[in-house]
NUTI-381777 format. One record per residue (C-alpha): residue in three letters; residue number from 1; x, y, z. Coordinates in steps of 0.25 Angstrom, whole numbers, plus 5000, padded with zeros to 4 digits. Layout:
N
 code pos   px   py   pz
  ALA NUM    X    Y    Z
...
REM end
This chain:
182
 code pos   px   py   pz
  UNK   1 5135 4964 5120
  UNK   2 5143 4962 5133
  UNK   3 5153 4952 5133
  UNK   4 5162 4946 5146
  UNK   5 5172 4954 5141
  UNK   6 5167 4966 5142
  UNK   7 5166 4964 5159
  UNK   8 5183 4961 5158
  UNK   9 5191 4974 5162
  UNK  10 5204 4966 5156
  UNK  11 5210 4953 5154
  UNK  12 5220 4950 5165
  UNK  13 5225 4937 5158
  UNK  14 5222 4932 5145
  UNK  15 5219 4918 5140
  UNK  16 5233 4915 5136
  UNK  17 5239 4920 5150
  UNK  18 5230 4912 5157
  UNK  19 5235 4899 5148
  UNK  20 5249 4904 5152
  UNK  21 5245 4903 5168
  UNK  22 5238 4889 5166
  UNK  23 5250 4885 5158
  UNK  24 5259 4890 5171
  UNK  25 5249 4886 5181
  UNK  26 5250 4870 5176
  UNK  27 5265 4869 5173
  UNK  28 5268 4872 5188
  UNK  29 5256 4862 5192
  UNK  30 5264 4851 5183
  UNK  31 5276 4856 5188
  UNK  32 5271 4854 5203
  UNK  33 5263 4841 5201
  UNK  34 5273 4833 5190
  UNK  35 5269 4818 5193
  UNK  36 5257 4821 5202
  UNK  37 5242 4822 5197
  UNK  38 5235 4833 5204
  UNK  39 5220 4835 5208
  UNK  40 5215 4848 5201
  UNK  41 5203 4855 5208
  UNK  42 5196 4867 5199
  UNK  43 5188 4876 5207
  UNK  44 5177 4878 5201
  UNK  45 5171 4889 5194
  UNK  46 5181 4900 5190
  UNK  47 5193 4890 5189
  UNK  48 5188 4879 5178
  UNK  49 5194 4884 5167
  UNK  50 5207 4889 5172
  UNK  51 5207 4873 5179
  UNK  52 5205 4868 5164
  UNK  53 5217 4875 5158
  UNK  54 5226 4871 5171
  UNK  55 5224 4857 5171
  UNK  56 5225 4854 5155
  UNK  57 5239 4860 5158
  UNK  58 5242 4850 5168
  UNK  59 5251 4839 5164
  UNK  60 5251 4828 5179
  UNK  61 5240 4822 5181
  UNK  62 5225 4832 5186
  UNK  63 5212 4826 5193
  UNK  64 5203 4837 5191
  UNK  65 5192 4840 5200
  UNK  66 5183 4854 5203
  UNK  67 5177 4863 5217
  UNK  68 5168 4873 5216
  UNK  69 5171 4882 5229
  UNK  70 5167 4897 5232
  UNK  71 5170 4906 5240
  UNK  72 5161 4918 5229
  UNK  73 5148 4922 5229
  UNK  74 5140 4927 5217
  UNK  75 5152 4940 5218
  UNK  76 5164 4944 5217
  UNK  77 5170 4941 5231
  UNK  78 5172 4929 5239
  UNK  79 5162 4926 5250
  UNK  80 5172 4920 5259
  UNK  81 5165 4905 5261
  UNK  82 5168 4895 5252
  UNK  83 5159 4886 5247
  UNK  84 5164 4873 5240
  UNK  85 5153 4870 5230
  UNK  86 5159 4857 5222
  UNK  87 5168 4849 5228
  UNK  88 5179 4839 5223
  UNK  89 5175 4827 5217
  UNK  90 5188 4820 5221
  UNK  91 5196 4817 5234
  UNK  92 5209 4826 5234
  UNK  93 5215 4817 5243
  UNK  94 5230 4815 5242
  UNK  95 5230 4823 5229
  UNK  96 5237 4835 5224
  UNK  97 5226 4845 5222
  UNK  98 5227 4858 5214
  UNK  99 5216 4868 5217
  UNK 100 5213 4876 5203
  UNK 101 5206 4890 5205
  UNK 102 5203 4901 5197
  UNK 103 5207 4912 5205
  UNK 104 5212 4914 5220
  UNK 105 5205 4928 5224
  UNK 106 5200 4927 5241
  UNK 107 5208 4914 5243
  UNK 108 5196 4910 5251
  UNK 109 5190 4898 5243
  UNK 110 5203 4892 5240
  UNK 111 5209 4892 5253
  UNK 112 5197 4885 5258
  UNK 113 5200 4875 5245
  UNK 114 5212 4874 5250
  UNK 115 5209 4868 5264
  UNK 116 5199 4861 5259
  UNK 117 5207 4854 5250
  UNK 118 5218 4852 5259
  UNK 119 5207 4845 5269
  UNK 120 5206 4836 5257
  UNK 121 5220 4829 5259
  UNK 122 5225 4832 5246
  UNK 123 5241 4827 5244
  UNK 124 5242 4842 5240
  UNK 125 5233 4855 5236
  UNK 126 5238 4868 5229
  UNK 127 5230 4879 5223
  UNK 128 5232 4885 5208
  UNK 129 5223 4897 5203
  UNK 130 5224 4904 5189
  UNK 131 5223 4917 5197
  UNK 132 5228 4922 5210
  UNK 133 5222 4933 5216
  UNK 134 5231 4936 5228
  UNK 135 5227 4950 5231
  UNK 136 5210 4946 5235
  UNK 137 5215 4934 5245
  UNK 138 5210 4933 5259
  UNK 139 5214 4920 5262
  UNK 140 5231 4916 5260
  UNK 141 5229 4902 5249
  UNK 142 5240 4897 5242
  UNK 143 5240 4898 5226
  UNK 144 5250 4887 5221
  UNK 145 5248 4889 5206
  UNK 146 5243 4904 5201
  UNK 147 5240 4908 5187
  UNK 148 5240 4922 5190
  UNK 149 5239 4933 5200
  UNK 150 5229 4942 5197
  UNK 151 5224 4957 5203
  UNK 152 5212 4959 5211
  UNK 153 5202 4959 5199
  UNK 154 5189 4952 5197
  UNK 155 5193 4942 5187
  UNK 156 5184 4934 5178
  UNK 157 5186 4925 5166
  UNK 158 5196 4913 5164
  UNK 159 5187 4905 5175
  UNK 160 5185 4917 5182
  UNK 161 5170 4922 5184
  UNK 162 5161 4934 5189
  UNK 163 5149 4931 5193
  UNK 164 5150 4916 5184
  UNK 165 5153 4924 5171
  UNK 166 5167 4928 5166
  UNK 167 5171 4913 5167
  UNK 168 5176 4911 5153
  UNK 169 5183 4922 5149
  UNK 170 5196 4914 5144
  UNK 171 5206 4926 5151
  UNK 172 5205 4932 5164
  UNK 173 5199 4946 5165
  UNK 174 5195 4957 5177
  UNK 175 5182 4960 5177
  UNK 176 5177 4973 5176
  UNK 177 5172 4977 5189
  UNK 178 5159 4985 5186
  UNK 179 5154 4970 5181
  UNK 180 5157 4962 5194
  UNK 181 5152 4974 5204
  UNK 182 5138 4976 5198
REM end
């Protein structure tokens, strides 16, 4: 029978180093933040787990809160338009935000995050992503806090999905390309 595994050409980074980037990630967040509380946004889907392990390792004070935003269709490249589809729950207002993605591939739907949290009024708003993917981006955003630069590689698992599947591999692996170009 035909496992996930099978569809995984290799593991680019394994449980423990993805504990080690987390670990890294949130010492310079409590590093950054010591003695203020900080407003954390998970953008749903892909970055929920990765979000889970960051912010147990957070030691000031964490408001948690969730968007869903898109800028992906049902394939494997962005669209261009982004489409918020679950706002905050809370104000921002006069808070120091932390934006928490998966990955940064296009740069397209976090830079229109971006302005749109910043239209928000927040005291300040950076952006941290487990994986930086520098070499796809279109638009110029600012990564504050990265876990790792990665190649130019559909990556799945960790979070990380194709086609809604792949999410819960617990390392981060490339996906073979004869699975996601059927």
């Amino acid at each position: 029978m035909k496992t996930m595994k099978d569809d995984i050409q290799s593991v680019l980074y394994t449980e423990e180093q993805l504990r080690e980037g987390v670990k890294r990630i949130a010492d310079e967040i409590n590093r950054d933040y010591a003695g203020k509380e900080i407003y954390a946004i998970g953008i749903l889907k892909g970055a929920i787990i990765f979000y889970a392990d960051l912010v147990r390792e957070i030691n000031v004070p964490v408001s948690f809160d969730f968007m869903a935003a898109s800028s992906y269709g049902k394939g494997s490249t962005s669209s261009g338009a982004v489409k918020i589809l679950k706002d905050l729950d809370f104000s921002i207002e006069g808070k120091h935000v932390i934006i928490i993605e998966d990955i940064v591939d296009s740069g397209l739907t976090l830079s229109y995050l971006l302005k749109n949290m910043e239209s928000r009024h927040p005291a300040s708003v950076k952006l941290c992503a487990l994986l930086n993917k520098p070499e796809r981006r279109e638009v110029d955003v600012k990564v504050d806090y990265v876990g790792f630069e990665v190649p130019n590689e559909f990556l799945v698992g960790y979070g990380l999905d194709y086609d809604s599947k792949y999410r819960n591999l617990p390392y981060i692996g490339i996906l073979k390309p004869e699975v996601y170009t059927k």
